[in-house]
C-alpha positions as CSV (number, residue, x, y, z in Angstrom):
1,X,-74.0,-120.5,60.3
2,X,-74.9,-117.1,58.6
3,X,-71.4,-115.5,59.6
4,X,-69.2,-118.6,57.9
5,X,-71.5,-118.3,55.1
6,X,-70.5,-114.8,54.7
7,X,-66.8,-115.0,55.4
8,X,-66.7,-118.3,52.8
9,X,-68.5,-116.1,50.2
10,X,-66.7,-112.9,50.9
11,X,-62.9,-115.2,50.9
12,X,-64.0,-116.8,47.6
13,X,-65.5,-113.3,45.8
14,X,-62.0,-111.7,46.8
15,X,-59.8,-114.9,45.7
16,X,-62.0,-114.6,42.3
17,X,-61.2,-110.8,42.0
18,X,-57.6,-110.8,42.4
19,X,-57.1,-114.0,39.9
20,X,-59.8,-112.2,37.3
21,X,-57.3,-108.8,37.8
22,X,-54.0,-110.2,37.4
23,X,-55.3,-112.0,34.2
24,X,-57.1,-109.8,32.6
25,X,-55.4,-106.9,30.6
26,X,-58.0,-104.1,29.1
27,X,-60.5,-106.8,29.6
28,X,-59.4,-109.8,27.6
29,X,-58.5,-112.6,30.0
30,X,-56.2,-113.6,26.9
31,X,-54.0,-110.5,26.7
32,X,-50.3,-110.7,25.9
33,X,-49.5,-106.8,26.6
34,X,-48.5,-107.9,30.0
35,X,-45.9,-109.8,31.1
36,X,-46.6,-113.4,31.5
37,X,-47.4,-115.0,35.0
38,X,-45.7,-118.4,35.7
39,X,-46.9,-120.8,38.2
40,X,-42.7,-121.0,39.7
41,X,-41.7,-117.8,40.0
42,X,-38.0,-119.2,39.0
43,X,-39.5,-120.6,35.6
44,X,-38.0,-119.2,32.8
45,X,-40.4,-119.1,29.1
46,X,-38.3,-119.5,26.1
47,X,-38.6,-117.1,23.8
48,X,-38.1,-117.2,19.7
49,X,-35.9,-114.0,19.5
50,X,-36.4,-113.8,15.7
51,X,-40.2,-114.7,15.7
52,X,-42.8,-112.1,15.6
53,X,-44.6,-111.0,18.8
54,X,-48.1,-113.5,19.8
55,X,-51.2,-112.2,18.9
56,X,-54.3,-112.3,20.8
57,X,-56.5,-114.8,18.1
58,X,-53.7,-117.6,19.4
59,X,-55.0,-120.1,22.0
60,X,-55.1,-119.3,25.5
61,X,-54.5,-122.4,26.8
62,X,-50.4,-122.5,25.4
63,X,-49.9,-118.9,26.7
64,X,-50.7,-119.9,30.4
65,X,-51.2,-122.5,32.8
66,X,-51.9,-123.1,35.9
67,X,-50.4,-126.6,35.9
68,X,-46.9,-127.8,35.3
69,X,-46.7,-129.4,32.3
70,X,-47.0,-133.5,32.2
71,X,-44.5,-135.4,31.5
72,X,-43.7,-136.6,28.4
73,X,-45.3,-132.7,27.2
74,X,-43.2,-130.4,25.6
75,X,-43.4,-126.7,27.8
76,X,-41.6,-123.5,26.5
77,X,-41.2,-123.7,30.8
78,X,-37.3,-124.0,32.1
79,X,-36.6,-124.5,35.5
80,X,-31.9,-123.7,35.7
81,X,-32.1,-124.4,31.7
82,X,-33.8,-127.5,31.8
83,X,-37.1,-129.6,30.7
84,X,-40.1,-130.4,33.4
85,X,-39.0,-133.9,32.2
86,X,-35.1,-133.6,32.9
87,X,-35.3,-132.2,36.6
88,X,-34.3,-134.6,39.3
89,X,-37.1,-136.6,41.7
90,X,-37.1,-136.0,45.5
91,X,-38.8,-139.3,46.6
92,X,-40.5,-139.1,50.3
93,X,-41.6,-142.0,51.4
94,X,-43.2,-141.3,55.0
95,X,-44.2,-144.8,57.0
96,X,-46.0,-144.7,60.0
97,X,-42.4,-145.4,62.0
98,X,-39.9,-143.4,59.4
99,X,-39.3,-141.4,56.7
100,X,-37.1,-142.0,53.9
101,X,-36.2,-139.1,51.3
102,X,-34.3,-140.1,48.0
103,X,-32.8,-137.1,44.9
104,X,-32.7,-139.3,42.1
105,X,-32.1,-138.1,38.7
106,X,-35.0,-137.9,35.5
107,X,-33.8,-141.4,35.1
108,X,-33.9,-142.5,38.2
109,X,-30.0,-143.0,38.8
110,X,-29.3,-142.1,42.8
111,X,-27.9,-139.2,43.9
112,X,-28.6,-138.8,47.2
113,X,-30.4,-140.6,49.8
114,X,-31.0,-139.8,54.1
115,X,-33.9,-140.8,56.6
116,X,-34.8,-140.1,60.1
117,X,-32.9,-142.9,61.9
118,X,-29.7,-142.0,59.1
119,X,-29.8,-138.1,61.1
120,X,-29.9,-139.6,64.3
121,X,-33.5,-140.4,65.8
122,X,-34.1,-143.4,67.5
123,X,-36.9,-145.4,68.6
124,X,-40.4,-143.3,68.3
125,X,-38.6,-140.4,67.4
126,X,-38.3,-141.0,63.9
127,X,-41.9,-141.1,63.2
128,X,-42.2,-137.5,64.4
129,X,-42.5,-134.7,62.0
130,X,-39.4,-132.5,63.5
131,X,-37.1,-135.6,62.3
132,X,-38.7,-135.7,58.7
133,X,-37.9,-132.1,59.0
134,X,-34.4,-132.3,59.6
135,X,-34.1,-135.0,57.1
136,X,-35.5,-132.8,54.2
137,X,-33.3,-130.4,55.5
138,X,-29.8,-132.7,55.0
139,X,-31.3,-134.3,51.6
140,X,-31.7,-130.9,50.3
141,X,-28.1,-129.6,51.6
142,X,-26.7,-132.7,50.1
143,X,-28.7,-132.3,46.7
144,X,-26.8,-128.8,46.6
145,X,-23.8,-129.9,46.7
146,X,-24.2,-132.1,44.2
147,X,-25.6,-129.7,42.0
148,X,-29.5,-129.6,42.1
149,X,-31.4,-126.7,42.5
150,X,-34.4,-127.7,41.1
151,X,-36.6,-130.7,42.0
152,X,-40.3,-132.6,41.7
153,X,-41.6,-134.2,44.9
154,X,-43.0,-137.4,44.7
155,X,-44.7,-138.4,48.3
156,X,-45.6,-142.3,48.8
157,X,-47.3,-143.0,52.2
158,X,-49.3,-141.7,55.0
159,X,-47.2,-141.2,57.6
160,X,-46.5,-138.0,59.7
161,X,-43.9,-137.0,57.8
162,X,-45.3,-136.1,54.5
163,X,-45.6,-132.6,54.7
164,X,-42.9,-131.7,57.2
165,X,-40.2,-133.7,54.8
166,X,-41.0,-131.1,51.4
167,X,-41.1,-128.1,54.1
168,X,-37.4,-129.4,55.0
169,X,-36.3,-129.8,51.0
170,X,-37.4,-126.0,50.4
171,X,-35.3,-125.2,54.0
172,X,-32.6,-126.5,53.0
173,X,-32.2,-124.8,49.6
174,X,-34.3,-126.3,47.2
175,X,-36.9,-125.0,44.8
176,X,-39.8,-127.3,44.4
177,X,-41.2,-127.2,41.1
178,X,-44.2,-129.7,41.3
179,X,-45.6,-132.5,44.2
180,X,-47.0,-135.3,43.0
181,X,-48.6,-138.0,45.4
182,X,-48.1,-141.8,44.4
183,X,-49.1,-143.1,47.5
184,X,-50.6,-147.0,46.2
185,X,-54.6,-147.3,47.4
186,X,-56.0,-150.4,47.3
187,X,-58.8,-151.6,45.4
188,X,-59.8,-153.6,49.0
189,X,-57.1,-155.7,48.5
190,X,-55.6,-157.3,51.9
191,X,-58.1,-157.3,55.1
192,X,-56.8,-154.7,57.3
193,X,-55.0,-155.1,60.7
194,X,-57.7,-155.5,63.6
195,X,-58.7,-152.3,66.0
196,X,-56.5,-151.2,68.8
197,X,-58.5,-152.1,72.1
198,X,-56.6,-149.8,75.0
């Protein structure tokens, strides 16, 4: 139990050290002499080429974030020249038997839409998480040639899938900007279905 203390403590004290170095600058965790960190490395800041350079009495908390912004806030952030707010929606939804992967646009128009039985699994095989692999995989190759490049993950359900379906979108070519998990909980709603007895 001593050792994992240890190892947890020394992890944590190294984690702490790297993130106080790459933020500080001559001390100040608010310096601006350095070039700015981005939580997506393919975010671009805008920049007011006729404004004079920030100054280090501004807030902190506009400079830099380690969030993406929420919707309906306004970001100096651009992912390809556009808004958090205007980048298309990949929407997983992973059931215990499937999983189901839509690219919808900031309005939620359809542009492209696959799932496991779609790519060719049958029967138990589509509940596996090499299907909902492949399947990120053709969404994301479809998504391209439409024209996205940029997308935000929203993941509804618990089903093997959930994790192996965004590792397929960012296989196939996509750059995942944010995930977001909308999977509905229930505030004990329906009785749930009785034990499995084998």
């Amino acid at each position: 139990m001593y050792k994992l203390n240890c190892i947890l403590s020394n992890s944590v004290r190294k984690a702490c050290q790297q993130v106080a170095t790459s933020l500080s600058v001559e001390g100040s965790i608010c310096g601006v002499a350095s070039p700015q960190r981005t939580v997506c490395i393919s975010a671009v800041r805008l920049q007011d080429p006729a404004g004079p350079p920030p100054t280090q009495t501004e807030n902190c908390s506009k400079e830099f974030s380690f969030l993406p912004p929420m919707p309906g806030q306004d970001s100096p952030l651009r992912w390809g020249g556009k808004k958090y707010d205007e980048l298309p929606i990949a929407h997983i939804k992973a059931t215990y038997n499937n999983t189901h992967i839509q690219v919808t646009d900031n309005e939620g128009k359809y542009m492209v839409r696959t799932s496991c039985g779609t790519e060719g699994f049958r029967n138990v095989k589509k509940s596996t998480p090499v299907a909902a692999q492949t399947a990120g995989i053709a969404a994301a190759t479809k998504a391209t040639v439409a024209g996205v490049t940029f997308v935000r993950v929203l993941v509804k359900g618990l089903g093997p899938g959930r994790l192996s379906a965004i590792k397929g979108l960012t296989m196939g070519g996509l750059e995942v900007v944010s995930i977001t998990d909308n999977t509905p909980v229930p505030h004990n709603g329906c009785r749930p279905r009785k034990a499995r007895r084998i």
